[in-house]
N, C-alpha and C positions, 0 to 999 in steps of 0.2 A: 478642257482639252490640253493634250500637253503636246509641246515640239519640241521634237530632240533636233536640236545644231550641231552637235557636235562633230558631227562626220563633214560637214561642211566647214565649219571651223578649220579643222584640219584636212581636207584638202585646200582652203585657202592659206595656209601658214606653209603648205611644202607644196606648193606648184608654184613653176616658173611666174617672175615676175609680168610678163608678157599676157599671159594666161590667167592673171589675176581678177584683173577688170573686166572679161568678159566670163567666170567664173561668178562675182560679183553679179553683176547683170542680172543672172539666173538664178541665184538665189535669191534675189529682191525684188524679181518682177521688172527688170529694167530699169535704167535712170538709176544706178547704183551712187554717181556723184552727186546729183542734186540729193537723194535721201540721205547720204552720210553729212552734207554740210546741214541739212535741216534737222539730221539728230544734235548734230555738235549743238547747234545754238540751242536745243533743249536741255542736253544737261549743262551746259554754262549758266542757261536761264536759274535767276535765286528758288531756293525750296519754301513750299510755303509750311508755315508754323502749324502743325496743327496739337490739337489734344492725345495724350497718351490712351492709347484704348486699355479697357480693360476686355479680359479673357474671361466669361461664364459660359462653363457647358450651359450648351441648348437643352430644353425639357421635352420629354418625349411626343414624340407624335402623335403616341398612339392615345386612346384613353387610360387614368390612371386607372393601374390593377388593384383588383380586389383581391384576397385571401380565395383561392379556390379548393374546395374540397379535393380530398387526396380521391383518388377514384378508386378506393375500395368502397368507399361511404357515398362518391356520389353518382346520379343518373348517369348514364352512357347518352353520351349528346353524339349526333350525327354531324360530318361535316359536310357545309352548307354546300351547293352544286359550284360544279368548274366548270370553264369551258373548255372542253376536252378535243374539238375540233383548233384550236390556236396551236401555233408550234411555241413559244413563248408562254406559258403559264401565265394567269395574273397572279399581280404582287400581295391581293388579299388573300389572308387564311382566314377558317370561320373557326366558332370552337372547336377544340378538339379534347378525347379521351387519351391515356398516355396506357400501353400494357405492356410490359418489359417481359423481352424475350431471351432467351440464353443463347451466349455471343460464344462460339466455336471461335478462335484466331485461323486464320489461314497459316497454312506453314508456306515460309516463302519459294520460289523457284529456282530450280536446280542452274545454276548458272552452264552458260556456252563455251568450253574451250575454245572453238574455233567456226568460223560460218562462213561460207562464201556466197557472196552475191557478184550475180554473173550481170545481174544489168541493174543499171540507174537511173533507168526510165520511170518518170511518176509511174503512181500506181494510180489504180481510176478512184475517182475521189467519193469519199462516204459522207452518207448522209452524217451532218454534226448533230448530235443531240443537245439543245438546247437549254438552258438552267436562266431562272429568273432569280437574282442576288438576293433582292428584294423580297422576295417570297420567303425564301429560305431563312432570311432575317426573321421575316416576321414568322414564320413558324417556331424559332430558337424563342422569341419575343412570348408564344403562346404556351411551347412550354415551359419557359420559366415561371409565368403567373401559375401553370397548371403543380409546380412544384414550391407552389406557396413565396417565392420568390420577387423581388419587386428591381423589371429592368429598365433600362437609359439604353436606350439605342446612338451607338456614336461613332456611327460607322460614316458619316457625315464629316468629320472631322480627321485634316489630312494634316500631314506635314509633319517636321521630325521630331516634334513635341507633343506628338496626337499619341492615343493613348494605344496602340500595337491591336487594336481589336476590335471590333463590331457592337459589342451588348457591351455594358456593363451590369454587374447585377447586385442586388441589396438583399442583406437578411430582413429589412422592414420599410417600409415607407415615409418613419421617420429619418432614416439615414441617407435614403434618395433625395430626399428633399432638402438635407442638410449639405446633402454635396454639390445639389443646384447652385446651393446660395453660395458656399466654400467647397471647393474641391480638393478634400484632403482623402488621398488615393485610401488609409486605413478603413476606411468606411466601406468600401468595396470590396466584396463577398465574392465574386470571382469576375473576372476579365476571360469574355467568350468571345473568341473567334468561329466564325460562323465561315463553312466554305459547305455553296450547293454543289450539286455534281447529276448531270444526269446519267449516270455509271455507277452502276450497285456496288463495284468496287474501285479501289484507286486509293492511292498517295496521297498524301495531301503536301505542299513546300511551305514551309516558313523560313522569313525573308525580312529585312529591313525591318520598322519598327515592329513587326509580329515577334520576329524572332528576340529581337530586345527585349520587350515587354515579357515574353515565354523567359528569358534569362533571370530579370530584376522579381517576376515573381512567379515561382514556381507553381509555390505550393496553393497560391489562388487563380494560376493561367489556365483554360479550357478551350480543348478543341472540340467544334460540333461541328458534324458531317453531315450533310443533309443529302437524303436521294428520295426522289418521287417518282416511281415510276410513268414514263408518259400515257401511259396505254388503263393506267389507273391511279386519275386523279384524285388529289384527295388521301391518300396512305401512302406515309412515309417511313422511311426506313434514317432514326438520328443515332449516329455514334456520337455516345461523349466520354472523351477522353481527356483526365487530368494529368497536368504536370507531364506533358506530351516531348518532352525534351530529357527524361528519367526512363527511359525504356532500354531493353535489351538491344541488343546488338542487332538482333534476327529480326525488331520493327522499327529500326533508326537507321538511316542512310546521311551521311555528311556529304552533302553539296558544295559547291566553291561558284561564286559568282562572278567569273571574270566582264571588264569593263576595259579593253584595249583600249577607248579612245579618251583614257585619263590618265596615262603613260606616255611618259617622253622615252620609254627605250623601243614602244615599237615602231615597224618601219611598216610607209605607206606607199603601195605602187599603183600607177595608173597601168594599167592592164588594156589592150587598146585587139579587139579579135579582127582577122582581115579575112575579110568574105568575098567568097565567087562571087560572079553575076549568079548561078543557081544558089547559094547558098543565102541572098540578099531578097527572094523572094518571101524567104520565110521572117 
């Protein structure tokens, strides 16, 4: 779980002194002075000694893959039943056969000069269609064994040293195993970003260490796009796309990720609305 503070942060650094303490209060659940003196005595308390950890990627979850026949040579396997009554798919895939379709590109859309909306009223809310991450993993997980391929799922593994991706994947099973023991990134045949979508079409963003890792390596980074239709479980539609940061103009859009409350030049106002008695019922 993560909590972001920092909007509280900063509203406690620029509100009146007066309005501190009972600011305080509320973001700590009350008793703001008794918790801050019994933090201080914790970090004054000494740190205890411990051992340096070491770092080993985790081994897969799943069972180690086998070599699978390429599916011109082998039987066509059916995949195993879903529950198709859940709004959530489960996270298991059963075998699967791979039959590659020819990908028309969408030409993008004609952009809007001008648009006017005359009201700001929500709109009435739609149904979300639901994606299980999970699933969609292990679907990437099944074609890769299905493409003779041997992967490390490590989409597990967070933080700014993690490795920008979901799969990793191996030309063999001895160099998966080699990179359990030692994890020397050359070893590694492509780094797969795995995004589901329950939307037959769409964008995909890359962002923080995805988009790092898609910089440092191009020419082994892959995006796969998973879409399953809800209405038929079981049959997926995966784009896979290399070196996803090497495209034309007309399939690349440059995003900017603003982060106001990590700047001292912007300014904070409390904003305070003054309601009728009728306007105080709502």
């Amino acid at each position: 779980m993560r909590v972001d503070l920092s909007s509280d942060i900063a509203r406690l650094i620029s509100c009146r002194a007066r309005q501190r303490r009972a600011l305080l209060d509320r973001i700590l659940g009350g008793a703001s002075e008794d918790k801050l003196i019994e933090s201080g005595k914790l970090l004054s308390s000494p740190l205890e000694e411990i051992d340096e950890l070491s770092y080993t990627p985790p081994l897969p979850t799943e069972h180690p893959p086998s070599p699978v026949p390429s599916p011109e040579t082998a039987e066509p396997q059916q995949v195993g039943p879903t529950d198709t009554g859940s709004e959530i798919p489960p996270s298991t895939v059963g075998p699967i056969t791979l039959t590659p379709e020819e990908f028309t590109p969408a030409k993008g859309g004609s952009r809007t000069k001008i648009k006017i909306i005359r009201s700001r009223n929500p709109k009435p809310h739609k149904r979300r269609v639901l994606t299980n991450a999970d699933r969609a993993e292990n679907l990437a997980i099944e074609f890769e064994k299905a493409q003779s391929r041997f992967p490390l799922k490590v989409s597990d593994i967070k933080g700014v040293e993690a490795y920008g991706c979901d799969i990793l994947s191996f030309e063999n099973e001895h160099d998966r195993d080699n990179f359990s023991v030692s994890p020397e990134l050359s070893l590694i045949t492509r780094f797969i970003e795995v995004k589901g979508s329950g939307l037959a079409r769409g964008s995909i963003t890359l962002k923080g260490n995805e988009l790092k890792a898609a910089q440092n390596f191009p020419d082994r980074y892959y995006l796969y796009r998973v879409y399953e239709d809800e209405e038929e479980r079981g049959t997926f539609e995966l784009i896979e796309l290399a070196n996803p940061l090497d495209l034309d103009e007309e399939s690349l859009e440059i995003e900017y990720e603003v982060h106001p409350f990590r700047t001292d030049t912007a300014q904070l106002w409390i904003v305070t609305e003054h309601l009728d008695a009728e306007q105080e019922k709502y």
